[in-house]
LUMVO-169508 format. One line per field, with one value per residue (C-alpha): residue number from 1; x, y, z; chain. Coordinates in nm, 2 decimals. Example, Ala and Ser with C-alpha at 12.3 -4.5 7.8 and 13.67 -1.06 7.14 Angstrom:
resi = [1, 2]
east = [1.23, 1.37]
north = [-0.45, -0.11]
up = [0.78, 0.71]
chain = [A, A]
***
This chain:
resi = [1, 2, 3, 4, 5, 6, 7, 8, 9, 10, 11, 12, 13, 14, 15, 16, 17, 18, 19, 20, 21, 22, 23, 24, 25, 26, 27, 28, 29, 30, 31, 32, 33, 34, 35, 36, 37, 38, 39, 40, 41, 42, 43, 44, 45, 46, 47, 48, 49, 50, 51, 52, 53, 54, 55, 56, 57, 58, 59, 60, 61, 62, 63, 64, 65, 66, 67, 68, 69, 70, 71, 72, 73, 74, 75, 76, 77, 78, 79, 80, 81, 82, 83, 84, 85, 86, 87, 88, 89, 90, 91, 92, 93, 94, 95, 96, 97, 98, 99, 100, 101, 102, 103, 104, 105, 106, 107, 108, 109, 110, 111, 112, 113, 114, 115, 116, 117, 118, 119, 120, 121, 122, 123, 124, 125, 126, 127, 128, 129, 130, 131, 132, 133, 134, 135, 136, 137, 138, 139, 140, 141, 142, 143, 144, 145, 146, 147, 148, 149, 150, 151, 152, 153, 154, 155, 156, 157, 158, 159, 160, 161, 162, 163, 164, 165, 166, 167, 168, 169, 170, 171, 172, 173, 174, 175, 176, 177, 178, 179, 180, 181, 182, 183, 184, 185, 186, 187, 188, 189, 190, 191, 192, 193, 194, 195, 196, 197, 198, 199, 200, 201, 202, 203, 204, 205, 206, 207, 208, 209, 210, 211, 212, 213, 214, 215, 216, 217, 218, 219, 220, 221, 222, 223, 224, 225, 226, 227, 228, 229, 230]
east = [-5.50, -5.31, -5.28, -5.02, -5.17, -5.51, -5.24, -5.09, -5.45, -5.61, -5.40, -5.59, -5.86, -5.69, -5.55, -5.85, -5.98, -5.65, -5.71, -6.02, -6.00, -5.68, -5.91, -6.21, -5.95, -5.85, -6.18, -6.24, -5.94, -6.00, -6.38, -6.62, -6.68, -7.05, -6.89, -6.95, -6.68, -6.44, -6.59, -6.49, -6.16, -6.04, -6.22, -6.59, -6.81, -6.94, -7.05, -6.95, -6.63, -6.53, -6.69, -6.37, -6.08, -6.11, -6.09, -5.95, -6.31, -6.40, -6.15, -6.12, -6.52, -6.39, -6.23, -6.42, -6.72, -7.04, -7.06, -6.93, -7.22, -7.15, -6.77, -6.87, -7.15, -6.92, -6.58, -6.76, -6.92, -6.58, -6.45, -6.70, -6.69, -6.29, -6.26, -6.53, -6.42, -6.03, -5.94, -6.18, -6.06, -5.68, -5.57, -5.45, -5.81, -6.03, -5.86, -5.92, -6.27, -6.31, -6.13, -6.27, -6.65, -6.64, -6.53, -6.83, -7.02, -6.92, -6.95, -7.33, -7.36, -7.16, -7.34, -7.68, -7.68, -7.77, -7.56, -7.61, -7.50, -7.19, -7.15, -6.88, -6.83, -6.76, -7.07, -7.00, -6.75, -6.95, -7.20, -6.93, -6.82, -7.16, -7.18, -6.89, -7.13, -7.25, -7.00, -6.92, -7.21, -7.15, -6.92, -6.98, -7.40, -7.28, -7.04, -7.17, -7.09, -7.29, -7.63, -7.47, -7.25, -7.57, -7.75, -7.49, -7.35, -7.71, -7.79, -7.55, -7.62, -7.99, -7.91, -7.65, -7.87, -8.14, -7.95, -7.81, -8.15, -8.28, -8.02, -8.11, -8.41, -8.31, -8.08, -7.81, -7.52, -7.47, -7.51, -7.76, -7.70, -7.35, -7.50, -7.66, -7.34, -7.11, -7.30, -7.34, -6.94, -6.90, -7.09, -6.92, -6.59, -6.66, -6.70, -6.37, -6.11, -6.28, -6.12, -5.85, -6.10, -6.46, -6.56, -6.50, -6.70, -6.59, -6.34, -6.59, -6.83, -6.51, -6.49, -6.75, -6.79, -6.49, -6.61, -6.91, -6.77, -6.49, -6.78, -7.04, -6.74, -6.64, -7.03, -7.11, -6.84, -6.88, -7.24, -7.17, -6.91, -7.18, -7.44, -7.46, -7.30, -7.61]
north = [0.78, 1.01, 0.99, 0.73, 0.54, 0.50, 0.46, 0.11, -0.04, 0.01, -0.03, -0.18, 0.05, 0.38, 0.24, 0.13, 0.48, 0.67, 0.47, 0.54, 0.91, 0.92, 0.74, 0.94, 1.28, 1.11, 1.09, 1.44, 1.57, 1.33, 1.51, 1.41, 1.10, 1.10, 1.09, 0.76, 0.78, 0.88, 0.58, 0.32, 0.44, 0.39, 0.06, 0.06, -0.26, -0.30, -0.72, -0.64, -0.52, -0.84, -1.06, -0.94, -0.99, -0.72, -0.91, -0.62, -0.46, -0.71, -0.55, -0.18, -0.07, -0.14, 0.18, 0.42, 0.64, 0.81, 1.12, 1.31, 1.15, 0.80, 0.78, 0.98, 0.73, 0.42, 0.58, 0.65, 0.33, 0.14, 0.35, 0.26, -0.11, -0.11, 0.01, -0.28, -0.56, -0.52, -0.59, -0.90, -1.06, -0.91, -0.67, -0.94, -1.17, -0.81, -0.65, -1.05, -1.00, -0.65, -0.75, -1.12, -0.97, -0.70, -0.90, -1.19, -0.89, -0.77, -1.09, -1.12, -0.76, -0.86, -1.23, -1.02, -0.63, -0.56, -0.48, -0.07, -0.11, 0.08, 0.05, 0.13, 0.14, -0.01, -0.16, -0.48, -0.45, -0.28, -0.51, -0.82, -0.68, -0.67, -1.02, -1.08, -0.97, -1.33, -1.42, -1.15, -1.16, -1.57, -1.45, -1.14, -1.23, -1.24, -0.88, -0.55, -0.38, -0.62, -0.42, -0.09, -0.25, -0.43, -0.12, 0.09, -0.17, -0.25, 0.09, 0.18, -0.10, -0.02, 0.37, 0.25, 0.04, 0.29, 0.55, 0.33, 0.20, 0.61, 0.67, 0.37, 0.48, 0.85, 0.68, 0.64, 0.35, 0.15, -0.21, -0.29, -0.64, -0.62, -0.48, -0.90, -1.05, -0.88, -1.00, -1.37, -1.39, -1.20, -1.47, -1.76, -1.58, -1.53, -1.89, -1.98, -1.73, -1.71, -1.49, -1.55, -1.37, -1.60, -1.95, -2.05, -2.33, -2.66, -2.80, -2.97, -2.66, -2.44, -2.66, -2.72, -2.27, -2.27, -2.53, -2.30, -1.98, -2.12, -2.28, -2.01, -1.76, -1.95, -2.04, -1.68, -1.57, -1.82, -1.77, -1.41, -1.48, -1.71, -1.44, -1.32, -0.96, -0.74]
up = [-0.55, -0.79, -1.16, -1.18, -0.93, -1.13, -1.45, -1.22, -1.08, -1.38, -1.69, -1.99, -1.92, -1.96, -2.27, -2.41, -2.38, -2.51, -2.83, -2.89, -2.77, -3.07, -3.29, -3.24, -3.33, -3.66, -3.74, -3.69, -3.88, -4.20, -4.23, -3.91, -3.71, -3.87, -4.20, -4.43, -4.62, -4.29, -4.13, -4.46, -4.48, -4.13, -4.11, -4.01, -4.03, -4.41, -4.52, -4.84, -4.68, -4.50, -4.78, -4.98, -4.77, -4.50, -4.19, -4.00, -3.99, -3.74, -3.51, -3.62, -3.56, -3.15, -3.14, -3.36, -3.26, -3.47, -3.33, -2.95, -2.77, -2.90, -2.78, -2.40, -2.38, -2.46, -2.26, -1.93, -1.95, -2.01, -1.72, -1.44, -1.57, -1.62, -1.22, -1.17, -1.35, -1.48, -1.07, -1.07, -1.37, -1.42, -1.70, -1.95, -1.92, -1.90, -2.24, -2.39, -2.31, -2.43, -2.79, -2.82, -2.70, -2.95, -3.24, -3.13, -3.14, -3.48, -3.60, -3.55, -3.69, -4.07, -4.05, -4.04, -4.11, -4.44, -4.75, -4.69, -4.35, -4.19, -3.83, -3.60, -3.18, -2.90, -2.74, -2.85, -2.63, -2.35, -2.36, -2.34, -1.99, -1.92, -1.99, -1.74, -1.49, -1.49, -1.34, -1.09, -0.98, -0.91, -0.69, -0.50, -0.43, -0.03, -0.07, 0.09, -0.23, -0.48, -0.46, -0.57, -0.79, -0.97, -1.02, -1.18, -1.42, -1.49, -1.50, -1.76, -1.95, -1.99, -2.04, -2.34, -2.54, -2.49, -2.66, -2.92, -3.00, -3.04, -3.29, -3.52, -3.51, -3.57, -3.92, -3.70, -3.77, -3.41, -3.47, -3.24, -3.32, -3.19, -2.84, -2.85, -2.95, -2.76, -2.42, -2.53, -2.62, -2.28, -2.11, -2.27, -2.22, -1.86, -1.78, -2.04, -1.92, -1.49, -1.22, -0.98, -0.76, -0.90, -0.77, -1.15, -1.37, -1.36, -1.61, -1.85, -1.87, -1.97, -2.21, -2.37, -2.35, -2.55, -2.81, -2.87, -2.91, -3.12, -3.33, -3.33, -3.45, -3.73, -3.83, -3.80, -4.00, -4.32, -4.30, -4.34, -4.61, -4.78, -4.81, -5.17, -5.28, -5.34]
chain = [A, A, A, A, A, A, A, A, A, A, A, A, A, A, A, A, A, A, A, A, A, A, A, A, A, A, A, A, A, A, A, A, A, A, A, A, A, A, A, A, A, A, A, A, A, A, A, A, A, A, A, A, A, A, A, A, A, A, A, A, A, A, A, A, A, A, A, A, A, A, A, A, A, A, A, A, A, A, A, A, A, A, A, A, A, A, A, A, A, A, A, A, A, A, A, A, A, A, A, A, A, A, A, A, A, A, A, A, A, A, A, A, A, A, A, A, A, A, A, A, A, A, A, A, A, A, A, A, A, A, A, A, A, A, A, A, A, A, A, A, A, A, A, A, A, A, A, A, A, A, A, A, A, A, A, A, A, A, A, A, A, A, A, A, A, A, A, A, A, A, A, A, A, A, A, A, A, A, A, A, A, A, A, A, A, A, A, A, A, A, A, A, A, A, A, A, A, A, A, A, A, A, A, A, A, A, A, A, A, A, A, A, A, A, A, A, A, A, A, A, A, A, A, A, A, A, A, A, A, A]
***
């Protein structure tokens, strides 16, 4: 296929990466995307942040990036699993997961990170495709291209946290707690939202999915709001 072609099949994916590739560059021209105060200003995930009215920075740490191997880590990882999974579940129910995963994600991170935290990326967002391979692989256990399939998302999933777990460890700012989040609303939103392609959940279990990540957001959040300013 040529460029536009790839531009048609997979839509939301290519977006998703334009943005953050745009993002990522404002980050470098306001100081450096390793910068604190570069990160707060465009919207990084601080408690203390959220706690006084700025919602936004469940949404906005999605598309930024800590550093050049943080973003090519996250981008080449969206583009394997956008080529994967945006023709399994549609472009309209793949870029819900990717937004509603991430925030899930982010919301886990401000209901528990610590006051000093800062974090920022999208592997709550990875890791909530990830969690769609529940259900993929529900459906494509019997297809010739399920093995190879397995091992690569599995593969980059493994060689993601990894490297997000070295740079906390190194004083880096990647919510590891996200990475947990981010799966877990992935897997509830896989059973919710299904795949014209999936042998989907029944009714009732779809359900009762939606009731708990409807009710785990909003019990994450004000426990997160309830925590005390320190």
């Amino acid at each position: 296929m040529n460029i536009k072609s790839y531009l048609r099949e997979y839509p939301v994916t290519f977006s998703l990466i334009a943005i953050t590739v745009v993002m990522f560059l404002v980050e470098m021209m306001k100081g450096g995307s390793q910068q604190i105060e570069v990160l707060y200003h465009l919207g990084a995930l601080t408690r203390s942040g959220v706690q006084t009215g700025q919602w936004w920075r469940l949404i906005t740490p999605i598309f930024l990036h800590i550093g050049f191997q943080h973003i090519l880590f996250n981008m080449l990882t969206l583009l394997v699993f956008g080529f994967y999974i945006e023709p399994f579940l549609g472009s309209w129910r793949f870029l819900s997961v990717y937004l509603l995963g991430g925030i899930y994600g982010n919301l886990v991170s401000f209901a528990f990170q610590s006051e000093t935290t800062i974090s920022a990326g999208a592997s709550s967002s990875i890791f909530a495709l990830f969690g769609i391979f529940v259900l993929m692989r529900r459906s494509l256990v019997n297809n010739s291209q399920y093995h190879y399939l397995s091992t690569q998302i599995v593969g980059l999933a493994v060689f993601n946290f990894v490297f997000d777990v070295i740079d906390n460890f190194a004083g880096g700012s990647i919510g590891l707690l996200a990475h947990l989040g981010g799966f877990i609303g992935g897997y509830f939103l896989s059973i919710i939202l299904g795949s014209p392609q999936a042998a989907n959940y029944p009714s009732w279990q779809r359900i009762l999915a939606a009731l708990f990540f409807v009710a785990s957001s909003i019990g994450l959040y004000l426990f997160g709001m309830g925590r005390a300013l320190v």
